[in-house]
N, C-alpha and C positions, 0 to 999 in steps of 0.2 A: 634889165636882166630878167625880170617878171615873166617874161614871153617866152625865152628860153627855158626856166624852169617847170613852162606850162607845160610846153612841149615835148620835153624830156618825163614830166612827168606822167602825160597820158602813154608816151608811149611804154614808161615803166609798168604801167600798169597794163597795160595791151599784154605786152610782154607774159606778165604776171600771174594776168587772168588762163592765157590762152596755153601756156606752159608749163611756168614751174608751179602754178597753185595745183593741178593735175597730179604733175610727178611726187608733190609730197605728198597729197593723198594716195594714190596710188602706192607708196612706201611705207603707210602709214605714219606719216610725220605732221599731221594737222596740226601739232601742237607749235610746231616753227614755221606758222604759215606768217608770223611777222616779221621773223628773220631771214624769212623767203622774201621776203618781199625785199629787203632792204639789201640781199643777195642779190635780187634782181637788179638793183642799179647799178650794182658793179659791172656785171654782165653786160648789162645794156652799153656803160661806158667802153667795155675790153670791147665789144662790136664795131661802137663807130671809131674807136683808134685803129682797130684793125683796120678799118675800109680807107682812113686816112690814110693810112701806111703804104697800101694796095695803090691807091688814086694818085698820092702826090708822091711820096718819098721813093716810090718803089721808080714811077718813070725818071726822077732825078736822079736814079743810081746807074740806071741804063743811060741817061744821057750822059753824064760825067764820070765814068768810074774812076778812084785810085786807084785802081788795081782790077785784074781779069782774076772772075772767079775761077779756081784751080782745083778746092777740094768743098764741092757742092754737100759731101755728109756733113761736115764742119758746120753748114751752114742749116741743113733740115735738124740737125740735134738744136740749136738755137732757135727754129722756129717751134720745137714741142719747146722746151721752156717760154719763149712768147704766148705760147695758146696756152699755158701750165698757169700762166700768171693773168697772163689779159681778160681771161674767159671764168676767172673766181677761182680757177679750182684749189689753188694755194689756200686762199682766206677761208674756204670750206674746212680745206684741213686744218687751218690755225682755229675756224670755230667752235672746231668741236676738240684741240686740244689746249690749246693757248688762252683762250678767249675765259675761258673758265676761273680761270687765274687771275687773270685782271679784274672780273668782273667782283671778282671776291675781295682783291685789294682793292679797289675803288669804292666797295662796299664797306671792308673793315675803316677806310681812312674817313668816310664818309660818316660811319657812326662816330668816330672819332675827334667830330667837330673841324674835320681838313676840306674844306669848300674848295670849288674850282676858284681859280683864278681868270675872269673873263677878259681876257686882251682888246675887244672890240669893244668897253665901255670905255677907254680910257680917253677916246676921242669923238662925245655925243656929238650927232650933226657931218661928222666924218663918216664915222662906222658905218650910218644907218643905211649911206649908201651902199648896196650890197658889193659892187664892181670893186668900191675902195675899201671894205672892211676884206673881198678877197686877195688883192694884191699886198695888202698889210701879209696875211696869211701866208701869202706865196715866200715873201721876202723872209718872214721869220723862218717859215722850213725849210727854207733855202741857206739859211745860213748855218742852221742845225746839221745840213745835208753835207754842206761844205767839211763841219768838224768830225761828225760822223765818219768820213771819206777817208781823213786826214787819218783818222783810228784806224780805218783796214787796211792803212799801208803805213803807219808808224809802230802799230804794235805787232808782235812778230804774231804771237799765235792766230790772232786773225789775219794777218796775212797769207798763211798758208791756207786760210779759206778761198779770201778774196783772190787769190794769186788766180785762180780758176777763171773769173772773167776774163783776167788778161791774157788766158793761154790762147785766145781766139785770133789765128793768124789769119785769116780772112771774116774781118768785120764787115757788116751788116745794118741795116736798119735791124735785122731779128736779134743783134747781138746783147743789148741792153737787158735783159733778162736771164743773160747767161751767169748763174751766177751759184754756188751752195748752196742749198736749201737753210744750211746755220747761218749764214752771212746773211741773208734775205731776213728770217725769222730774229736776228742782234738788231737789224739796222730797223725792221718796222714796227718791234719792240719798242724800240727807243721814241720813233715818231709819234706811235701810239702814247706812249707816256708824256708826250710834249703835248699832243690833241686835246689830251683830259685835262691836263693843269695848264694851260690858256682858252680852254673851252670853246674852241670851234666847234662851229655845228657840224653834225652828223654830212649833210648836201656838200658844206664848203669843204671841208675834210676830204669830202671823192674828188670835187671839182678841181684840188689843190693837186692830190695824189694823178690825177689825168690828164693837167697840163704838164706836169711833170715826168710822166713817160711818154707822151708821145716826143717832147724836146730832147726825151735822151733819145727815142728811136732816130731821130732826124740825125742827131749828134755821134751817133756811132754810124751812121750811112756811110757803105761805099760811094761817096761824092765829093768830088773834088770841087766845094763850095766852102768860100770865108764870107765875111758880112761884111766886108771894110773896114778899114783904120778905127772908127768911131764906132761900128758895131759890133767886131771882136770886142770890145771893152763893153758894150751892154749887153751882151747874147751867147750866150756859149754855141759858137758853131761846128762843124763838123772837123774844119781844119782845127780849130783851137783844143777839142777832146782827144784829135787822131795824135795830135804830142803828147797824151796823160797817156796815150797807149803803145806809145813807140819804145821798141827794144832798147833795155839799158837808158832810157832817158824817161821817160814818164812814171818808173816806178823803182827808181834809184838816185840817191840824193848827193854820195860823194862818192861814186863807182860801183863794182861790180857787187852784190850781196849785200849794200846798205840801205835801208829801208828810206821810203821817202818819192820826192817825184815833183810834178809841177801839174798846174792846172786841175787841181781837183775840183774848182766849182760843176756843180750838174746846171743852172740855170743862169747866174749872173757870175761875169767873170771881176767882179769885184771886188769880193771876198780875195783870189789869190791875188789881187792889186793891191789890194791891205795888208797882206798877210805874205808877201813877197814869194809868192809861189807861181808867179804868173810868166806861162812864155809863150811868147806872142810873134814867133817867128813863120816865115809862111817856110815851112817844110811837110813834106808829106812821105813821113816814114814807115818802114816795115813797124809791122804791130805784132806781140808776143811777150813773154817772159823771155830773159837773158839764157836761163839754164835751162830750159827746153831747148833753146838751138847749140850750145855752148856744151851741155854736157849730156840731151837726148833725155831728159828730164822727160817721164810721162805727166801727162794730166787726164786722161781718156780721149778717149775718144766717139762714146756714148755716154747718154744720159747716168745710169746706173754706174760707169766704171770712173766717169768726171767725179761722183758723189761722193761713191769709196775712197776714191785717193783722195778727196779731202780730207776726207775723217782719218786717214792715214795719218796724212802730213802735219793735222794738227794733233797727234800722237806721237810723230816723230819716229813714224816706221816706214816713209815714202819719201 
């Protein structure tokens, strides 16, 4: 894994030098030129997942669609949320609002004699290998992600956040990112707070958060791709997510208005095998919320007017 990080790492610094060290002098910001830096990686990663998305996912959409795309704005408002998210500029805004907060709690707790808890000692000789202290990693935020999930579609008020993802009646590889700005800012809250108290490093942290979106980009592809008998059960595929997004079944548990669903794993479909949430039927259904078609429910139809109705709905004035 050594050579990969090499490599990643000169070019963060390529990146670094020839770019954003420039623009924050230029703004007068020399003083974050270390948080520039470590901006930079993020950056760097939203790059090559974009180019993966372009290269692979984009011609397996063409070749297999579920579905003829029909309403192509649908589909550019999801790609500014992809470039919103992939290209940093969310964590920008979270650093200079969010980040402040934590760093202060981590701090109070820290003088408070509350130490991290390091998950990757717990198996010397294991951990050291990096590949296997990352998959350790994968597997715990994965399962965090799982009940996490389970919260935007069990408890109401965040549902009327989350409901916004699912309003996307022509999914996408771009669609994975469609999402509330409060629903994004609860759920990488949360992650963040798991990062610090098992102490993952800063590198494995992005490496984790990266294989992790590009599997959801694949996972919400219009492509009519499963992985087999044996592989639905290790892999969340495209067919196995397009059920967690199908009308009146992926996000309704005993009929019309009861909160609930199936298949909420984002990486290993395990968790809903354990947890009896798992449906493993090969169907390929229309994808939306019930009461958008049912009763002409808005959710926007732009970036700005998706965002208001959220903050409506979880007011309870939309």
């Amino acid at each position: 894994m050594s050579w990969i990080e090499d490599v990643f790492g000169t070019a963060q610094q390529a990146l670094f030098e020839a770019v954003v060290q420039p623009l924050l002098f230029a703004f007068g910001m020399g003083n974050l030129l270390e948080d520039g830096f470590a901006a930079t990686g993020w950056l760097l990663v939203g790059l090559l997942q974009l180019a993966v998305m372009l290269v692979v996912i984009a011609p397996l959409q063409w070749w297999r669609p579920v579905e003829p795309m029909l309403d192509r704005r649908a589909v550019r408002t999801d790609v500014a949320y992809t470039l919103l998210h992939r290209l940093g500029l969310f964590r920008l805004g979270l650093f200079f609002t969010v980040d402040p907060l934590f760093d202060a709690l981590f701090g109070t707790l820290g003088a408070a004699g509350v130490g991290t808890f390091h998950l990757d000692q717990l198996w010397p000789g294991v951990t050291d290998a990096a590949w296997a202290s990352l998959l350790i990693y994968l597997v715990v935020f994965d399962f965090a992600d799982y009940w996490i999930h389970r919260g935007q579609h069990g408890w109401r008020w965040w549902w009327t956040l989350h409901a916004l993802h699912h309003s996307q009646r022509q999914m996408t590889m771009w669609s994975d990112n469609r999402n509330h700005l409060l629903d994004d800012l609860v759920r990488d809250g949360l992650l963040v707070l798991l990062a610090q108290a098992i102490g993952v490093a800063p590198g494995q942290f992005v490496a984790v958060v990266a294989i992790t979106q590009l599997s959801e980009s694949l996972s919400h592809a219009n492509v009519r791709l499963w992985f087999g008998s044996l592989g639905e059960r290790l892999w969340v595929s495209p067919r196995f997510h397009r059920l967690h997004h199908a009308v009146g079944l992926g996000h309704e548990a005993r009929g019309p208005g009861s909160l609930g669903g199936c298949n909420y794993a984002v990486l290993l479909p395990v968790w809903d095998l354990l947890f009896g949430t798992a449906n493993f039927e090969r169907r390929w259904e229309p994808t939306g919320v019930r009461d958008q078609i049912e009763q002409g429910r808005d959710y926007g139809s732009g970036f700005v007017s998706q965002q208001w109705l959220g903050i409506k709905r979880l007011l309870g004035k939309a």
